[in-house]
C-alpha angles and dihedrals in degrees: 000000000000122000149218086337140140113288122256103259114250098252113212097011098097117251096233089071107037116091120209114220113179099189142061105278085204097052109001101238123150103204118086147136129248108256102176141358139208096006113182126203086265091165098056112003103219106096104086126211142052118284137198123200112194122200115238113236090200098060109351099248114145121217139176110246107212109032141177117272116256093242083052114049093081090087084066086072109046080110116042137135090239083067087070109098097247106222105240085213097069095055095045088049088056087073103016097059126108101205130123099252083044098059089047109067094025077063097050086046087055094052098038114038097023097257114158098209113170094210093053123114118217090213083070094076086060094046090046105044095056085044101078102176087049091042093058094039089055095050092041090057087063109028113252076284115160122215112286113271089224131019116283087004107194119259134178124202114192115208088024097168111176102358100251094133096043095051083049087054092048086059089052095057099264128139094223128196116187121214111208133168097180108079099202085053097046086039088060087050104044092047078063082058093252129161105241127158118209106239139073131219138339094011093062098133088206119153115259127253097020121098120087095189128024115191127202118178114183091323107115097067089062088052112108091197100046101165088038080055101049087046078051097056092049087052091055108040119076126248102298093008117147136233123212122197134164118175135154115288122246089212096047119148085223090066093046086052100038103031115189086358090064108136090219095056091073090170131221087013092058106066102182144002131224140193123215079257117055082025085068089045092052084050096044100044082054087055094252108143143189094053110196138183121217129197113276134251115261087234096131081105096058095040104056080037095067099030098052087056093054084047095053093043097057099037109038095023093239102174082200089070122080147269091135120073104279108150087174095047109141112213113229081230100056110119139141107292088049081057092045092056095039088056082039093061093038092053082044100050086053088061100035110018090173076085105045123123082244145019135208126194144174134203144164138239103225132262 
């Protein structure tokens, strides 16, 4: 594979508004493999040109060179599932209901992470903790977050979109604030009455020192400065706050089995790719502390899902396949034996989750 070169040039995306890098923007090596060439926009379809991500030899991060600018990658989102209105009813419910499944995990979350839900049932810690795959997905859906140390306890949530997450967060006792550079998205959330400031990391103009939480869901990976950003996040949290982030995983199994037609690659939207690894480097070198891995999501589902339908799509020209946001499409080709190595990397992310789909972490700026 070549070497150390000039990258391929971006074909379609104007070149006005494409920026060559030729370094790692994580580390800043120069030296680097090819990892893929001539990408397309496969999930949604709107970003035009041809795109190459390179794979650092330095630290393993994997980037996109050329990119788009900063002031033009917008265009890669005039089609993106954060556009859809969220319905505010669903996410109350998620904590008003009085259903079985509902007291449940209000109940868990009682026990593990200090709520104090009235609906919860303490019997729930017990149900949840011998369920691994709804354990994970109920921590998952907040964020590993603790009960706030103070009423209304400040959160800020980057990449908010629509403001699911922020209207969820409400619901938990938080006093949330979204960051979101796409309109259509903070529109969504504002017409809920959300707080959301228009920007994206690292020009957030916050305040320092405020934040308790700050929440990144697949959002670093979007980011073009991503040392600058986590500099950023350390500048933003208090003293002890916590960072949560959860992104795809550039060692994924998924990649090694899909390729270029790999879900979690998303080009040109996804910028850059980390591993647990060099992801922790990138937080240390910034002064956050107190790394952690926490257990992954069971997504490989999702993912070869999704990725066996771009491939088909684009092999065998099956209408049925993205690109277009369908987080429930149902390859033609998904048997059995699809199903059997989705549940595989799943079983094998929980014992090695340097290889799931997907990685969360959290982490703390220093007292």
């Amino acid at each position: 594979m070549e070497k150390c070169s000039e990258a391929l040039s971006g074909l379609e995306w104007p070149a006005a508004d494409l920026e060559h890098l030729g370094r790692c923007p994580a580390c800043d090596g120069i030296c680097r493999i090819l990892l893929h060439s001539s990408l397309r926009d496969y999930a949604f379809g709107v970003a035009t040109g041809d795109w190459t991500m390179w794979r650092c030899e330095e630290c393993r991060v994997a980037y996109l060179d050329p990119r788009p600018t900063e002031a033009s990658i917008g265009r890669a989102y005039s089609d993106y599932y954060t556009h859809q209105p969220f319905k505010p009813s669903y996410h109350v419910s998620q904590f008003n209901e009085r259903t079985l499944k509902t007291r449940l995990r209000l109940g868990y979350y009682n026990a593990r992470y200090g709520y104090n839900f009235a609906n919860g049932w303490s019997i729930g810690n017990a149900v949840f903790s011998i369920m691994r795959k709804k354990k994970a997905l109920a921590d998952h859906m907040i964020r590993h977050l603790p009960a706030p140390s103070v009423p209304r306890a400040p959160l800020l949530d980057v990449g908010c979109g629509n403001g699911a997450f922020l209207l969820l967060a409400q619901s938990l006792g938080f006093d949330p604030v979204g960051l979101e550079p796409d309109n259509n998205a903070a529109a969504n959330a504002r017409a809920g009455g959300l707080e959301v400031r228009s920007g994206i990391l690292p020009d957030s103009r916050l305040p320092a020192n405020y934040f308790e939480h700050v929440t990144l869901n697949h959002v670093f990976e979007h980011l073009h400065r991503p040392r600058q950003a986590a500099n950023e996040i350390l500048r933003i949290l208090k003293p002890g706050g916590r960072v949560w982030f959860s992104q795809p995983n550039a060692e994924a199994a998924g990649l090694k089995a899909f390729g270029k037609y790999w879900r979690g690659l998303e080009v040109p939207r996804h910028l850059s790719l980390y591993g647990v690894t060099n992801f922790a480097n990138i937080l240390r070198n910034a002064g956050i502390e107190q790394i952690e891995l926490l257990p992954p999501l069971p997504d490989a589902d999702f993912y070869f899902r999704q990725s066996l339908a771009i491939r088909e799509k684009n092999e065998l020209g099956v209408e049925a396949g993205l690109p277009g946001w369908d987080a429930g499409i149902i390859p033609l080709g998904w048997n059995s034996s699809w199903r059997k190595r989705a549940r595989d990397a799943n079983n094998s992310a929980h014992r090695v989750p340097l290889t799931a789909e997907s990685f969360t972490m959290i982490a703390f700026k220093p007292l």
